[in-house]
C-alpha positions, 0 to 999 in steps of 0.5 A: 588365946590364939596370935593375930600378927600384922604382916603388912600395912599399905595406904594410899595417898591422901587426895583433896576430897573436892570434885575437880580439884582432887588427884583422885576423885575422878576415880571409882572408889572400888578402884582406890579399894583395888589398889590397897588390895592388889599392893598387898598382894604383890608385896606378898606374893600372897595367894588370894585364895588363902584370905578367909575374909576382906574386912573393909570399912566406909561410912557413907554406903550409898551409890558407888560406895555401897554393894559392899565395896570390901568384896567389889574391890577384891573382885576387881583386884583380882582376889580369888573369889572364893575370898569373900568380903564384907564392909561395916559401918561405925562412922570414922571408928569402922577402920579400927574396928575393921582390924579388930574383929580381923584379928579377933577371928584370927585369935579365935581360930575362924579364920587364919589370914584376913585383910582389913581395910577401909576407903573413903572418897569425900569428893564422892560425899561432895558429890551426893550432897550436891545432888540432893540439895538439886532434887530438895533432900533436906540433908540429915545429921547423926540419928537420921531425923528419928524423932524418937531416938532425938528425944532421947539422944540428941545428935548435933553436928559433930563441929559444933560438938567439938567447939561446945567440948572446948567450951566446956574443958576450958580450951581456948581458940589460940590452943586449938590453932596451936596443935593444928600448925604443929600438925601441920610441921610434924607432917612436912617433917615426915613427908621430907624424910619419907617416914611414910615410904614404906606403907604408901603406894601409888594410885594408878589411873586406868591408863596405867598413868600416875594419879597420886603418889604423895599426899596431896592435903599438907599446907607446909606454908602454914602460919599461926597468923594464917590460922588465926585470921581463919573464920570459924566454920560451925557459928552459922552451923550451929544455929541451923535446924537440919529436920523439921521440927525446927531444933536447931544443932544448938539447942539439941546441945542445949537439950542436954546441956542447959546453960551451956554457951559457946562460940566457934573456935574450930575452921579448917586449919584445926579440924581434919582434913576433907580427903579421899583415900584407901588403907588394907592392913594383912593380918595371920595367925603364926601357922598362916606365917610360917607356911607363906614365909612371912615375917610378922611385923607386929601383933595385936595386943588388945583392941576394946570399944567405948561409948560415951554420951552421943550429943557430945560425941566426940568423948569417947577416945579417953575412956576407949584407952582407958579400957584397952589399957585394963584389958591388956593390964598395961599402964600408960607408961607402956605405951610409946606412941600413941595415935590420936585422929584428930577429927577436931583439934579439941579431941586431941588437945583433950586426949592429951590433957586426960590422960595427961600424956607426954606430947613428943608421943603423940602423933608423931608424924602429924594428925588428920589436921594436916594430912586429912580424915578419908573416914572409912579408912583412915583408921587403918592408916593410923596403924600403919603410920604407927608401925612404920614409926615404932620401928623407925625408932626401934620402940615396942608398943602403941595405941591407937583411937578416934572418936566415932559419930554416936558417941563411940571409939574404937581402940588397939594396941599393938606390939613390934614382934 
């Protein structure tokens, strides 16, 4: 087998994902893409026309975001053009899954220097659901209405997902508040002693002006007497019926799931963050490395991908390490960080629980609860965060997943050279 070492990872801040309140949502989304991609070129002094290819992810490829945004970004960075891109879609999973089949062309000799990325503007989600509430689109959930692929595979809103889960495994409200305020005290931790620096760039705006050089989304002030006094966001939810059949997110549970019967437990304070940002990770193979100077930072040890039951959703992160573990022939014990994205509380606190893991280990700095989920890109952002704090604490190895929409999960290991 070939090497795929990790030169260098770069991400933007994280901004509130609203229109007209987040720093970066009057931006283009190319132009956040653009800016991972310039900074890995700078920091370096990488000759573009040696990227065989610019892997990036985003889930809603629509609009601005669509036209394959990985080759548009590299175009307006100024990539060569003779470095082509593509962009692939598996829901919050496509940044992992990105990297991965980055560093499998690498290990497989196709290609030997690729960059791996994703961006995601939730603002811009914002926007395109606003317009079609205004022109009478009826908005559809995971599995587009199909009602065949329903009668089979029933797909609910993922936050109803995540407070039936917790039902189910036994987790309580005050549980899920708890990770979501550690959370929240792991990433101010973090943001103070600037454990995120050497991966974080700025985003210029086209004046040339600073629009965002810190992350925007972290609530510091967080109490657990705030988080408890905090709604739950998915009860109303749950008894929405989203197509035309009438069948509501809880009884498309229900399908699958008789007798099942829960109550909201996941808000705002415990589920991931609504944001916007950019993530690129430059990936080599050792002949690439040596002849441009560079010195590897990591290399990838394992990637694997799992799926799990698709009304559910949210499962499949266990059974996703479990795999890439086996394959790599590695033991939990091996692993010295591991990052978990927490798109609700219950898929961390489950992760943990599972696996039966050492919580001083995992997300370190914080999850997506407190710093926020720009879905297309925050799988990248994960590994880079990983990295950073593998040699902070001069340590070995990690690993990283996050539940996909579908039932699915993505997962690496990666390894300090």
């Amino acid at each position: 087998m070939g090497i795929a070492y990790i030169i260098d990872t770069v991400r933007t801040p994280r901004g509130i994902g609203k229109p007209g309140k987040g720093a970066l949502a009057h931006l283009h989304p190319q132009h956040l893409g653009a800016t991972v991609l310039k900074a890995l070129a700078e920091r370096n002094d990488l000759a573009t026309s040696e990227v065989d290819d610019v892997i990036f992810s985003t889930s809603t490829q629509k609009g601005k975001q669509g036209s394959d945004i990985g080759r548009m970004s590299a175009l307006l960075a100024n990539y060569d053009p003779r470095s082509s891109g593509m962009t692939l879609d598996r829901f919050c999973g496509g940044g992992i899954t990105s990297v991965n089949l980055a560093a499998g062309q690498i290990i497989s000799s196709l290609a030997d220097c690729v960059v791996a990325g994703g961006v995601e503007m939730m603002s811009y989600h914002a926007q395109l659901a606003a317009e079609d509430a205004a022109n009478g689109v009826k908005a559809l959930g995971v599995g587009t209405g199909n009602p065949a692929l329903q009668a089979i595979h029933p797909q609910s809103h993922q936050g109803v997902c995540a407070d039936a889960i917790a039902a189910m495994e036994g987790i309580s409200r005050e549980t899920v508040d708890a990770l979501g305020l550690e959370s929240q005290r792991r990433a101010d931790i973090a943001i103070r002693e600037g454990r995120f620096a050497r991966s974080l760039v700025p985003v210029l705006n086209e004046d040339g002006s600073i629009a965002l050089d810190r992350d925007e989304f972290p609530r510091p002030e967080t109490t657990a007497a705030i988080l408890a006094n905090l709604k739950p966001s998915f009860d109303g939810i749950a008894d929405h019926a989203p197509y035309e059949d009438g069948v509501t997110f809880r009884q498309m549970i229900n399908q699958k799931y008789p007798g099942l019967k829960w109550q909201g437990i996941h808000h705002a304070g415990n589920s991931s963050g609504v944001v916007d940002g950019a993530s690129a990770i430059l990936l080599a193979s050792p002949d690439c490395a040596a002849r441009n100077g560079w010195k590897p930072r990591a290399r990838v040890v394992m990637a694997a991908n799992m799926g799990d039951c698709p009304t559910l959703m949210l499962n499949a992160p266990v059974p996703a390490a479990r795999r890439v573990l086996e394959k790599a022939r590695l033991r939990i014990e091996d692993i010295d960080l591991w990052e978990i994205n927490e798109a609700f509380a219950v898929v961390a606190e489950k992760f943990m629980r599972d696996l039966g893991l050492d919580r001083d280990k995992v997300n370190v700095n914080g999850g997506a609860c407190a710093l926020g989920h720009p879905i297309g890109a925050t799988g990248p952002m994960l590994i880079g965060t990983l990295l950073d704090e593998l040699e902070r604490r001069d340590l070995k190895r990690g690993l990283v997943t996050m539940c996909a929409a579908g039932g699915m999960a993505p997962a690496i290991i990666i390894e300090r050279i």
